[in-house]
C-alpha positions in Angstrom: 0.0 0.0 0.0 1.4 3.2 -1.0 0.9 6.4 1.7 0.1 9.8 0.5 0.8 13.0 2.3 1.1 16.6 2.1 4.3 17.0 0.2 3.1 14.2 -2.7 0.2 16.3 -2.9 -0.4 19.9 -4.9 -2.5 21.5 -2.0 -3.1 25.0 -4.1 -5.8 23.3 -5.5 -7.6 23.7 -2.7 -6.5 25.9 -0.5 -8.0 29.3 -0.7 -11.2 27.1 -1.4 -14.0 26.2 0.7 -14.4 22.6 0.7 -17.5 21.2 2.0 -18.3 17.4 3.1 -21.4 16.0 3.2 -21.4 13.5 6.4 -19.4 12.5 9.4 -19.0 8.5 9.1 -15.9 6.8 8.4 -15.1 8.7 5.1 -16.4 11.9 6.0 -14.4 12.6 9.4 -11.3 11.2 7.8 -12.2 13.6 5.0 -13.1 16.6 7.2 -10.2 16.2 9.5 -7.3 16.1 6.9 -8.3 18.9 5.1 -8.6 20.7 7.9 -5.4 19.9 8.9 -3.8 20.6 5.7 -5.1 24.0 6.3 -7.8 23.8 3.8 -11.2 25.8 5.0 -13.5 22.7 5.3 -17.5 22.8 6.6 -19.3 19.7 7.7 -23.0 19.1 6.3 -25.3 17.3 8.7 -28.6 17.1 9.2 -29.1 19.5 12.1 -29.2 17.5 15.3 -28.1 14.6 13.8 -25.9 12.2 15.9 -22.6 13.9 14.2 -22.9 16.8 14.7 -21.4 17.6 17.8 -18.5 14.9 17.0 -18.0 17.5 14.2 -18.1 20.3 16.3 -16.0 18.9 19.3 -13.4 18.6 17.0 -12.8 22.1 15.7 -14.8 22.3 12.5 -17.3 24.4 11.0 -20.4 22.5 11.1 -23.9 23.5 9.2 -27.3 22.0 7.9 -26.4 20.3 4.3 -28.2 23.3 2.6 -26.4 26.2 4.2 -23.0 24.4 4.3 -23.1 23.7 0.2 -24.0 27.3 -0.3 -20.4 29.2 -1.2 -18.6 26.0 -1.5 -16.6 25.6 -4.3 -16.1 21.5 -4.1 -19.2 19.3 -2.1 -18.0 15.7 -1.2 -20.8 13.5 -0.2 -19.5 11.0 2.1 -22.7 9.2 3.4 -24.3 5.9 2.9 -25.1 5.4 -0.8 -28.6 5.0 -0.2 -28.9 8.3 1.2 -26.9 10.2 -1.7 -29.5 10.9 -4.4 -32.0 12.1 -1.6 -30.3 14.2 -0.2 -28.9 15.7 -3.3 -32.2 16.3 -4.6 -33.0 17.9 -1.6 -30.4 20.1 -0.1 -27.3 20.2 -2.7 -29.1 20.7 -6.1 -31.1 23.8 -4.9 -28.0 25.4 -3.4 -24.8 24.6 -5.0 -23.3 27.4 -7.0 -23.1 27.6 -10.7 -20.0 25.8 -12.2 -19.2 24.0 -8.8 -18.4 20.8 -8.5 -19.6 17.9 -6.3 -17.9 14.6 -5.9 -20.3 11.5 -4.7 -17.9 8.3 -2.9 -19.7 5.1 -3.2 -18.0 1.9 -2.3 -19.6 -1.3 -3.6 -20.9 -3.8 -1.4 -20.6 -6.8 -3.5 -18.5 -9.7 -2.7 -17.0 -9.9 -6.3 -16.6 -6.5 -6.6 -15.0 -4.8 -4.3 -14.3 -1.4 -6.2 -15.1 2.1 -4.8 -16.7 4.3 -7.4 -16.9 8.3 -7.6 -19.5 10.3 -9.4 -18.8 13.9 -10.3 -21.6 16.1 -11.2 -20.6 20.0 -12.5 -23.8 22.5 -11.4 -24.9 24.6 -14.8 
C-alpha cells in the first residue's frame, strides 16, 4: 500500500477554497479532518441534530445543515451511505450549489466480487 501525504500532494488546488463534506462517518471525518489539517477551510454538512454533529463540532470544525454548508462551496463531497446520496442531493445540494461547482459523490460497492469504490462527479450549470 502506497501512503500519501502533504508533500506528494499539490494542496493549491484547494487551499483558498471552501471545501465542504457531506457526512461524518468513516469517510467523512477522515475527510473533514485532513483537510482541515492541511489547512484547507472545510464545513461539515449534517442534518441538524443529527448524531454527528457535535462529534463534528467537538473537533474544531465548522459545522452546518447540508443546505447552508453547500452554499459558497466551491467543491461538495458526499460522504454518506449510498442509499442516502441521491435524496439528499435532490433535496439540499441541487437547490444550493453554486453555478459551475463541482460535487464529488464516494460510493463503495458492497458486493463480494466486486469490491471497487466508485466516484460520481456532477458539474452544477
Amino acid at each position: 500500500m502506497k501512503v500519501y501525504y502533504d508533500k506528494d500532494a499539490d494542496l493549491s488546488l484547494v487551499k483558498g477554497k471552501k471545501v465542504t463534506i457531506v457526512g461524518y462517518g468513516s469517510q467523512g471525518h477522515a475527510h473533514a479532518l485532513n483537510l482541515n489539517d492541511s489547512g484547507v477551510k472545510v464545513t461539515v454538512g449534517l442534518r441538524e441534530g443529527g448524531a454527528s454533529w457535535d462529534k463534528a463540532k467537538k473537533a474544531g470544525l465548522t459545522v452546518n445543515g447540508v443546505g447552508e454548508a453547500v452554499k459558497g462551496a466551491d467543491f461538495v463531497m458526499m460522504l454518506m451511505p449510498d442509499e442516502h446520496i441521491a435524496a439528499v442531493y435532490a433535496t439540499e445540494v441541487e437547490l444550493n450549489i453554486r453555478k459551475g461547482r463541482r460535487s464529488v459523490s464516494l460510493t463503495a460497492s458492497t458486493s463480494t466480487t466486486d469490491k471497487s469504490s466508485r466516484a460520481r462527479i456532477s458539474t452544477s450549470s
